[in-house]
C-alpha positions in Angstrom: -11.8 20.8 1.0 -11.9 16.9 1.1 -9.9 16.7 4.3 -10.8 19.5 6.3 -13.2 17.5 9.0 -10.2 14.8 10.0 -7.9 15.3 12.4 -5.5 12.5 11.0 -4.7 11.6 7.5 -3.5 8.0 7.1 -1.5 7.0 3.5 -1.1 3.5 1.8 2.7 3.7 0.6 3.5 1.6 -2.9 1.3 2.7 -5.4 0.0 5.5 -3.5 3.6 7.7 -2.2 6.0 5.8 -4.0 5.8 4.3 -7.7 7.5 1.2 -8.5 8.1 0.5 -12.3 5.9 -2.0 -14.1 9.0 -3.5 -15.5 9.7 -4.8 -12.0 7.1 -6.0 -10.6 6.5 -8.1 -14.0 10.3 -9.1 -13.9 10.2 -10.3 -10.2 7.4 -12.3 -10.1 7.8 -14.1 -13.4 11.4 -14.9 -12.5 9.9 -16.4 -9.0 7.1 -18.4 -11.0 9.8 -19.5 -13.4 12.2 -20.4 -10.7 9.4 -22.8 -9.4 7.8 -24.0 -12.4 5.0 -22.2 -13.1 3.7 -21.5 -16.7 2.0 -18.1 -15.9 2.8 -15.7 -18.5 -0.1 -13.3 -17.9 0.6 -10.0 -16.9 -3.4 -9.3 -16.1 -2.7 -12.0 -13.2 0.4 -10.4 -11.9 -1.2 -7.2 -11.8 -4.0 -9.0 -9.9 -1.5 -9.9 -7.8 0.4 -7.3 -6.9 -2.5 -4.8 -6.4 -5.5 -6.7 -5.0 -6.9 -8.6 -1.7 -6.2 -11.8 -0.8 -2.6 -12.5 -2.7 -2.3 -15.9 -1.2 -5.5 -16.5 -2.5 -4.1 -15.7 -6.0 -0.7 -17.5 -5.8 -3.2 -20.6 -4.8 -5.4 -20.6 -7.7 -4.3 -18.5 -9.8 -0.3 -19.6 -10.4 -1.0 -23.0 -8.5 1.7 -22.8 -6.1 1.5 -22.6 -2.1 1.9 -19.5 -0.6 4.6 -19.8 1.7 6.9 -21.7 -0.9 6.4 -18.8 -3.0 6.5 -16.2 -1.0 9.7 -17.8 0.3 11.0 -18.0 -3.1 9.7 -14.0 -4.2 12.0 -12.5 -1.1 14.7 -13.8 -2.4 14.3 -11.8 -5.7 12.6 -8.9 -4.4 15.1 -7.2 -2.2 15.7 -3.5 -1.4 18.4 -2.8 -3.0 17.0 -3.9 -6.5 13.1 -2.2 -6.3 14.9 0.6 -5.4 16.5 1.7 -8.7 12.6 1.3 -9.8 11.0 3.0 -7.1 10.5 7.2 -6.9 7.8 9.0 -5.0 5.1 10.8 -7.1 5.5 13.8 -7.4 2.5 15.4 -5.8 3.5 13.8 -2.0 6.7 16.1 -0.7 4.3 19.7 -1.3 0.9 17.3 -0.4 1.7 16.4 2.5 3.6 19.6 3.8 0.8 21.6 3.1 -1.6 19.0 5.1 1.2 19.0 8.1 0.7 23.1 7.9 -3.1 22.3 8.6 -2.0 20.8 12.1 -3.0 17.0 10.6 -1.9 14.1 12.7 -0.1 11.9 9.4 0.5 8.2 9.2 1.5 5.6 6.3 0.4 1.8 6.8 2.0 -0.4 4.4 1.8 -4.2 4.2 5.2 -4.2 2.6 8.0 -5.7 4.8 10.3 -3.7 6.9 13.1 -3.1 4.3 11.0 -2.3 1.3 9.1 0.0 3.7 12.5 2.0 4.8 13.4 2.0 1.4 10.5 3.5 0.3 10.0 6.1 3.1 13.2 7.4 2.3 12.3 8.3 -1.5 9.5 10.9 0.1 12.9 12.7 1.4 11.4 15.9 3.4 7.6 14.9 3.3 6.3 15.0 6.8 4.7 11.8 8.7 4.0 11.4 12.2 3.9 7.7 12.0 4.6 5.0 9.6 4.0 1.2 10.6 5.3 -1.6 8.2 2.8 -4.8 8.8 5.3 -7.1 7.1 5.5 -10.7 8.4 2.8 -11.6 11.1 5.5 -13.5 13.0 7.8 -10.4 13.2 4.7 -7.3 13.2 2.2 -9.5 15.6 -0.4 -7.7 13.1 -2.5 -9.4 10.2 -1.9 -8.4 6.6 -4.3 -6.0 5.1 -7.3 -6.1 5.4 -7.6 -6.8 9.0 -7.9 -3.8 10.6 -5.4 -4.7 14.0 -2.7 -2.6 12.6 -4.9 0.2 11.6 -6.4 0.5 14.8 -2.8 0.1 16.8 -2.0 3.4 14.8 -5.1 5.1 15.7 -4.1 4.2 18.9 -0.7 5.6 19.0 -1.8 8.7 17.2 -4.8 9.0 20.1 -7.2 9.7 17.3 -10.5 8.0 17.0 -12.1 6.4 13.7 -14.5 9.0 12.6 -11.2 11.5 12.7 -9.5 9.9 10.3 -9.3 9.5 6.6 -7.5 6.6 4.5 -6.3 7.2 0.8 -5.1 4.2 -0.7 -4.4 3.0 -4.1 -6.0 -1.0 -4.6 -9.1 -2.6 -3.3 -7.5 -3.7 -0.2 -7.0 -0.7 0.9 -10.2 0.3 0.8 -11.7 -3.1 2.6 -8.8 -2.1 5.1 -11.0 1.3 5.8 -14.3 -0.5 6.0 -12.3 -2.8 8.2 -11.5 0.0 10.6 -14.0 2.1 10.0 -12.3 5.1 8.5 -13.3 6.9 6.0 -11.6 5.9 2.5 -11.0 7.9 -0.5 -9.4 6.0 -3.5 -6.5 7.1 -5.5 -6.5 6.0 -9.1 -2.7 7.1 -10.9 -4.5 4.8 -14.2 -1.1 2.8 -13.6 -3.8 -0.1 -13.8 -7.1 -1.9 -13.4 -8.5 -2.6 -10.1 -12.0 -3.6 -8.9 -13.5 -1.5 -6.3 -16.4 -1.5 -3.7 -19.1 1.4 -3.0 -17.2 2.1 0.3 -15.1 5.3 -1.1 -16.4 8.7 -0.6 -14.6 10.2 -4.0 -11.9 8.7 -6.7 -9.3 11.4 -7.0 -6.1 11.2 -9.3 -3.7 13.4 -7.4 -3.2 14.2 -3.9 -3.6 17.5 -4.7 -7.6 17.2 -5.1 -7.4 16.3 -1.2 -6.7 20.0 -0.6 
C-alpha cells in the first residue's frame, strides 16, 4: 500500500478533489484577455496557465499583460457562484478518503485558490473527511507565498504536529509537485488525462485514481 508509512496525507484541491469543466476555465480567461485586449486565442496557453508554475510568469510573456491588472480583471469574472455550476468532486474522493481517515491518517488540502473558491470547493467533497484545509489565496490576506514556496505547507505540518518524512502530497500539475520538493514531502502525481502537464523526476509513482493510494 502506497500510503501505509505516512502518518499524514496532504491533497491539492482543483484538479485533484474537485473537477472544474474545461468549458470554464477556457470561457473565463478568454473573456478576461478579451476584456483587456489581448489576442490570445490558444487554448494550449490557457491550459498552461491554469495548471502550471509560475502563472504570473505566463500572463507576462505569454498574454503580454501585467499580472496584477489581470489578475484584477480575472476575479471579477471568476467568482464562486459561477465555477460552481462547473465544479463536482471526482468521484473516487468521498470513499478515498474515508477509508484513509479509517487508517487513523492525519488529512489536509492546500490549495492556492482564494478563500471563496476554496469553500466552494470543499463543500462539493460533502462527507469526505479532512482534518485541515488551508486556502493560500492572496499573500496580503494568507501572509503565505503562492505555491511553490513551501511557508504554507510547512504552517500545516505545523498545525497537524507531523514532520516532513510523515507526510505524503498528491497533487495534480507540476507545481504541486515543486511544492513537495519545496517542503520536502514526499509527492505522488495524479494524472485524471484531463490535460498535458510537464513534470520533474521528483514523484515516487503517477497514479490515475486515488484508489491506487490504497
Amino acid at each position: 500500500m502506497i500510503i501505509s508509512k505516512y502518518k499524514h496525507i496532504s491533497f491539492d484541491l482543483d484538479g485533484t478533489l474537485v473537477h472544474t469543466a474545461s468549458e470554464y476555465r477556457y470561457r473565463v480567461v478568454f473573456k478576461t484577455l478579451n476584456d483587456l485586449g489581448s489576442g490570445v486565442k490558444s487554448k494550449s496557453l490557457i491550459d498552461k496557465f491554469w495548471f502550471g508554475a509560475n502563472r504570473d510568469k505566463t500572463i507576462k510573456n505569454e498574454f503580454g499583460i501585467l499580472p496584477q491588472k489581470f489578475w484584477k480583471e480575472f476575479r471579477k469574472i471568476d467568482i464562486p457562484e459561477k465555477r460552481s455550476e462547473y465544479t463536482e468532486a471526482y468521484n473516487d474522493v468521498e470513499s478515498t478518503l474515508k477509508k484513509i481517515k479509517r487508517m487513523n491518517k492525519l488529512i489536509s488540502i492546500i490549495t492556492g485558490s482564494l478563500p471563496g473558491i476554496a469553500k466552494m470547493e470543499i463543500k462539493k467533497l460533502n462527507d469526505a473527511p479532512y482534518d485541515y484545509y488551508l486556502s493560500i489565496g492572496e499573500e496580503k490576506d494568507s501572509g503565505f507565498l503562492s505555491k511553490p514556496s513551501p511557508g504554507s505547507f510547512n504552517y500545516v505540518m505545523d498545525k497537524l504536529k507531523v514532520m516532513p518524512k510523515d507526510t505524503l502530497y498528491i497533487g495534480n500539475n507540476n507545481e504541486d509537485e515543486l511544492f513537495a520538493k519545496n517542503a520536502g514531502v514526499d509527492f505522488i502525481r495524479l494524472d485524471r488525462k484531463e490535460y498535458e502537464s510537464n513534470f520533474g523526476n521528483y514523484s515516487l509513482a503517477t497514479i490515475h485514481s486515488l484508489e491506487e493510494l490504497l
